[in-house]
C-alpha positions as a Markdown table, in Angstrom:
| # | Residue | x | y | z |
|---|---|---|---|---|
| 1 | Unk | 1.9 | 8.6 | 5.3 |
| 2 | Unk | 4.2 | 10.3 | 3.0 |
| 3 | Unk | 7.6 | 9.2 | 1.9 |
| 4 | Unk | 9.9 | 12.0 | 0.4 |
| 5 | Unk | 13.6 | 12.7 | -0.4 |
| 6 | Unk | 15.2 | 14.2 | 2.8 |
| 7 | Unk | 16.5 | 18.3 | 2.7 |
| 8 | Unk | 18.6 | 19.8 | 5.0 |
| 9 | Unk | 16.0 | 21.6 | 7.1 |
| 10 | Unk | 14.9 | 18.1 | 8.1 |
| 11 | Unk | 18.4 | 17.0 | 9.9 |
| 12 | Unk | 17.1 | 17.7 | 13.1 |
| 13 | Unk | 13.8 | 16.1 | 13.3 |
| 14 | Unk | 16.3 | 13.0 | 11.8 |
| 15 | Unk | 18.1 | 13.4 | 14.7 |
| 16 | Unk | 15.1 | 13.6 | 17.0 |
| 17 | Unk | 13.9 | 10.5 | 15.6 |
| 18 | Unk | 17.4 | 8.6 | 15.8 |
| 19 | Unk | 17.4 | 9.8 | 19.3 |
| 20 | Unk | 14.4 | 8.2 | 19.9 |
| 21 | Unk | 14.3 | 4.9 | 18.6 |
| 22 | Unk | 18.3 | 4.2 | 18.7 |
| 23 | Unk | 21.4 | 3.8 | 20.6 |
| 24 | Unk | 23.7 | 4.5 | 17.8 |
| 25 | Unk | 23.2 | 8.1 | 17.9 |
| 26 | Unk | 25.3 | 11.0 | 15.4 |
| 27 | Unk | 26.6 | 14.4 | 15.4 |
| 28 | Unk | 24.7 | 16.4 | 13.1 |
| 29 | Unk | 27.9 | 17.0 | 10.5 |
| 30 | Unk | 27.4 | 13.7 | 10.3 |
| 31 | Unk | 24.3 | 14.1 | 8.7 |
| 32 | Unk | 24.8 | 17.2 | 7.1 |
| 33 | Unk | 28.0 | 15.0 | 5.4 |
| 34 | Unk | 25.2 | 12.4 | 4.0 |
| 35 | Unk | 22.7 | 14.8 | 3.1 |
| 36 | Unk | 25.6 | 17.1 | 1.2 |
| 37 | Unk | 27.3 | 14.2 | -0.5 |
| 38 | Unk | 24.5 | 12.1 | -1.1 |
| 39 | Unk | 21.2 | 14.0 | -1.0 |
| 40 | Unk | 19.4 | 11.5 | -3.7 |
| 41 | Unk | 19.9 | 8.6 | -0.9 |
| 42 | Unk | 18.2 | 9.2 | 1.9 |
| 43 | Unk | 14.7 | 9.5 | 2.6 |
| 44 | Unk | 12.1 | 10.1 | 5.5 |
| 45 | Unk | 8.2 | 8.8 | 6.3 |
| 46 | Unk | 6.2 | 11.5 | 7.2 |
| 47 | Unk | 2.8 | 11.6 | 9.0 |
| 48 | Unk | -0.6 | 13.4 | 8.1 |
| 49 | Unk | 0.8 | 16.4 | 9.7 |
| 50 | Unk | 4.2 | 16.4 | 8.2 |
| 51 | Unk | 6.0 | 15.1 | 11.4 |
| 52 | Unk | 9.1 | 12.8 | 10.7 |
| 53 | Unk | 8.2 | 9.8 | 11.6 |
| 54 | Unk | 10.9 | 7.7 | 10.1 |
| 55 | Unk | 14.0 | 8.0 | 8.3 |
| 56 | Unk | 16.4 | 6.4 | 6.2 |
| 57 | Unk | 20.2 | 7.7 | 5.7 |
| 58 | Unk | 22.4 | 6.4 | 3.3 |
| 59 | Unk | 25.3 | 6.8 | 1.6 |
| 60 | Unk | 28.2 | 5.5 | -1.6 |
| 61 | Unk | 30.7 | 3.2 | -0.4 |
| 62 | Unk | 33.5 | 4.8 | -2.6 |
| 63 | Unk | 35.9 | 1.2 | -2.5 |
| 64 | Unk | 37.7 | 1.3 | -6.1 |
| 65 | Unk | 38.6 | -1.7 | -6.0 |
| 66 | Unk | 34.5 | -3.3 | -5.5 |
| 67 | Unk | 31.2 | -2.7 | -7.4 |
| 68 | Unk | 29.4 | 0.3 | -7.0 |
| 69 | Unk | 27.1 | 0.0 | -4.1 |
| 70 | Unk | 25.7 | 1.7 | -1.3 |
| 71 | Unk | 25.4 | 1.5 | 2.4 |
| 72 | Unk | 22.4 | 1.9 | 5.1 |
| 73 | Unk | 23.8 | 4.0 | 8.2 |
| 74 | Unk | 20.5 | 4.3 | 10.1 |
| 75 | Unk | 16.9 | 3.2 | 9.3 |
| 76 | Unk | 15.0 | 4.4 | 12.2 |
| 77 | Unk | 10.7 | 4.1 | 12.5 |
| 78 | Unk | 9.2 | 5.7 | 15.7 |
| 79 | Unk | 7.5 | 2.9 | 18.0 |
| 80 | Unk | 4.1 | 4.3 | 16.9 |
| 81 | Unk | 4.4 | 4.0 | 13.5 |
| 82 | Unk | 5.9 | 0.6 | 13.1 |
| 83 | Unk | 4.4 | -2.5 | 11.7 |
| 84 | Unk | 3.2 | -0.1 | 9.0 |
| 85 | Unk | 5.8 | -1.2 | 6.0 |
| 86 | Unk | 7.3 | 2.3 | 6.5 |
| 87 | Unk | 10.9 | 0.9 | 7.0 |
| 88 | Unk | 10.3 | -1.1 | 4.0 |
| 89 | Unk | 9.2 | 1.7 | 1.8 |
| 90 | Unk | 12.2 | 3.8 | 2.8 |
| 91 | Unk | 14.4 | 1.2 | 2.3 |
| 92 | Unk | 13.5 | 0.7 | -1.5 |
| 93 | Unk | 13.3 | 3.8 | -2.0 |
| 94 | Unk | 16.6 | 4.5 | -1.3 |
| 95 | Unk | 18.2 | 1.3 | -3.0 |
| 96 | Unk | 15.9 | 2.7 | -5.7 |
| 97 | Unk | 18.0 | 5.6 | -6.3 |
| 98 | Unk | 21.5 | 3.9 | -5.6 |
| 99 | Unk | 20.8 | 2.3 | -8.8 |
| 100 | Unk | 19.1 | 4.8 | -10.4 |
| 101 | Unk | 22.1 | 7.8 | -9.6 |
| 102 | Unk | 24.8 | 5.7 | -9.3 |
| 103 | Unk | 24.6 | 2.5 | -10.4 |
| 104 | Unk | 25.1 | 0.4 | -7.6 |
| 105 | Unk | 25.2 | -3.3 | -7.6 |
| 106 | Unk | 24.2 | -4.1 | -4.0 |
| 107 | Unk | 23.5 | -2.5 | -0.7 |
| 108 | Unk | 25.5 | -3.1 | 2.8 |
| 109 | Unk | 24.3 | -2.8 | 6.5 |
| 110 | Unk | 25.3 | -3.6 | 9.6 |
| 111 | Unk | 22.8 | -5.0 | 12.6 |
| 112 | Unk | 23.2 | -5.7 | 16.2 |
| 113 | Unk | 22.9 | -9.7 | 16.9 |
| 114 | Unk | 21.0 | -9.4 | 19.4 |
| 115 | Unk | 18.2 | -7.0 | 17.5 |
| 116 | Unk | 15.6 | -9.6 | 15.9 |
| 117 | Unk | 13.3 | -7.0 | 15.1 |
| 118 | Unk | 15.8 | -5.8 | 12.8 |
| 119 | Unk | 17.3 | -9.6 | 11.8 |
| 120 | Unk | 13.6 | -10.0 | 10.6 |
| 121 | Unk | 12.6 | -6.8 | 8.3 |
| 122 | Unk | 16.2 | -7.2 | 6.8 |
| 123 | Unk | 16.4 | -11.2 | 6.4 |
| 124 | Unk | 12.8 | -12.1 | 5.9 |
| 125 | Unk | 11.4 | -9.3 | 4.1 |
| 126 | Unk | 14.4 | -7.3 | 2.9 |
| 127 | Unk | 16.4 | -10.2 | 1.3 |
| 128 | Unk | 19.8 | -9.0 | 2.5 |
| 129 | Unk | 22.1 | -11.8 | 3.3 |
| 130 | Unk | 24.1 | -12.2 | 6.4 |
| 131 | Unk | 28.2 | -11.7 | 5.0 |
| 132 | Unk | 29.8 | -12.3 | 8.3 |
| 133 | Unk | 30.2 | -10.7 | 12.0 |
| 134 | Unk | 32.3 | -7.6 | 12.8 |
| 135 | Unk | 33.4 | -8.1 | 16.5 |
| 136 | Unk | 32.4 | -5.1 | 19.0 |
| 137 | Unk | 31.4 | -3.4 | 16.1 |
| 138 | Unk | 29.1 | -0.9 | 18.6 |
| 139 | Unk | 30.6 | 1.3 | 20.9 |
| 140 | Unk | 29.2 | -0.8 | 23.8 |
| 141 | Unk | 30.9 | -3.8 | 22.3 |
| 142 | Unk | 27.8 | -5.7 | 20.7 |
| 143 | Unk | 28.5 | -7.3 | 17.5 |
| 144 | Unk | 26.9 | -6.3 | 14.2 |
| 145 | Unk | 26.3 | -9.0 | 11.0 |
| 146 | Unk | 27.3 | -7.0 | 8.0 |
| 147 | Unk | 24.4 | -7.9 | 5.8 |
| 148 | Unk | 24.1 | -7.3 | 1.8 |
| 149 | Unk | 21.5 | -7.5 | -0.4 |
| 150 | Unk | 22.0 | -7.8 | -4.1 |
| 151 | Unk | 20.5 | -5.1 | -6.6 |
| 152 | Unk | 20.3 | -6.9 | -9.8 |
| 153 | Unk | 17.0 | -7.3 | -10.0 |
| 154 | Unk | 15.9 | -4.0 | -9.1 |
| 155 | Unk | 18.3 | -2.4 | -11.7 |
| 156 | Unk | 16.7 | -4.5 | -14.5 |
| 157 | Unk | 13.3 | -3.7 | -13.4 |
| 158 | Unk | 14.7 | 0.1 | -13.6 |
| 159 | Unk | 15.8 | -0.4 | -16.6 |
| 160 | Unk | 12.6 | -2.0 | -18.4 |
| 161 | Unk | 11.1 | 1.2 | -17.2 |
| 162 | Unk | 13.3 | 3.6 | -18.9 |
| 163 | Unk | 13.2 | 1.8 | -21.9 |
| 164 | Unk | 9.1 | 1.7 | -21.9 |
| 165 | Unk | 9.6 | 5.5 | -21.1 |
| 166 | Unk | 11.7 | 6.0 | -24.4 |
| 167 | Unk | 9.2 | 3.9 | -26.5 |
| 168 | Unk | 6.6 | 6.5 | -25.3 |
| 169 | Unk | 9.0 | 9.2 | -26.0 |
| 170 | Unk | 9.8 | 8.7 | -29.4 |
| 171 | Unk | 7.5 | 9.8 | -32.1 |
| 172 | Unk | 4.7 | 7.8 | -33.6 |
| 173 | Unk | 6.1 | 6.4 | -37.3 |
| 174 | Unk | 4.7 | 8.2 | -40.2 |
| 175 | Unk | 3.1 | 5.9 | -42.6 |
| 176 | Unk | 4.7 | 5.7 | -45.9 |
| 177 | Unk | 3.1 | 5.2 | -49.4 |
| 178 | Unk | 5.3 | 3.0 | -51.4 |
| 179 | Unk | 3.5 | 3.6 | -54.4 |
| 180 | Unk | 5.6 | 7.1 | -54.6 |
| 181 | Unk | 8.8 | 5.7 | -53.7 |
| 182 | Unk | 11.1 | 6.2 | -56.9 |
């Protein structure tokens, strides 16, 4: 398994996938507008012959008056290649790069009630918090939990690592004889 950035000429096997294993389904401008306006955020698993298998599309909330942070539209694994840690991987490695591009503080997502599949990856292995319920939030008229999961951590552990890539970036300090110091 292979996760990578997402390009453009992978929007329709995105779709493909979200048509597979979703019922929130997108026109593709809608994914051209992520992948366009925030290429660095989302992400698919591919399989030992290259074939989408998952996929993870995110964008920027762009709220001026809140923190930087980003939002998961879709996270999408085909049946056969769940229970892998797939979702998991995709998932980090886009809140990876929300910190990493843009600085963002947390990361939003909304979840059908009644999906406990999903309660269960984002709760129990995810971290995110439940914030509240948005009424009907589906076009069938389900409810979602808007869920959030603080970045903090992850930004300091980004940070330790670009400092630790400075260190090995600057040069090596020339000894100095202090016998020839005048």
């Amino acid at each position: 398994m292979n996760i990578r950035a997402a390009r453009p000429d992978d929007l329709l096997n995105i779709q493909h996938c979200n048509l597979l294993c979703l019922p929130e389904n997108y026109q593709m401008k809608y994914y051209f507008y992520h992948a366009l306006s925030w290429p660095q955020l989302s992400y698919v698993a591919e399989d030992e012959k290259g074939r989408i298998v998952g996929y993870v599309l995110a964008k920027m909330e762009e709220d001026p008056d809140d923190a930087p942070h980003g939002h998961i539209t879709s996270l999408a694994v085909r049946r056969t290649h769940r229970r892998l840690g797939l979702a998991q991987k995709l998932m980090d490695q886009s809140s990876r790069a929300m910190v990493e591009c843009f600085g963002a503080k947390y990361v939003s997502l909304h979840v059908r009630v009644s999906n406990r599949a999903a309660l269960h990856l984002y709760g129990n292995t995810l971290h995110f918090k439940k914030e509240d319920v948005e009424a009907k939030y589906y076009a069938d008229g389900e409810d979602a939990f808007a869920m959030r999961r603080e970045l903090s951590a992850l930004a300091e552990q980004v940070e330790r690592e670009r400092q630790s890539q400075r260190r090995k970036a600057l040069p090596a300090p020339t000894p100095t004889d202090s016998s020839t110091v005048t």
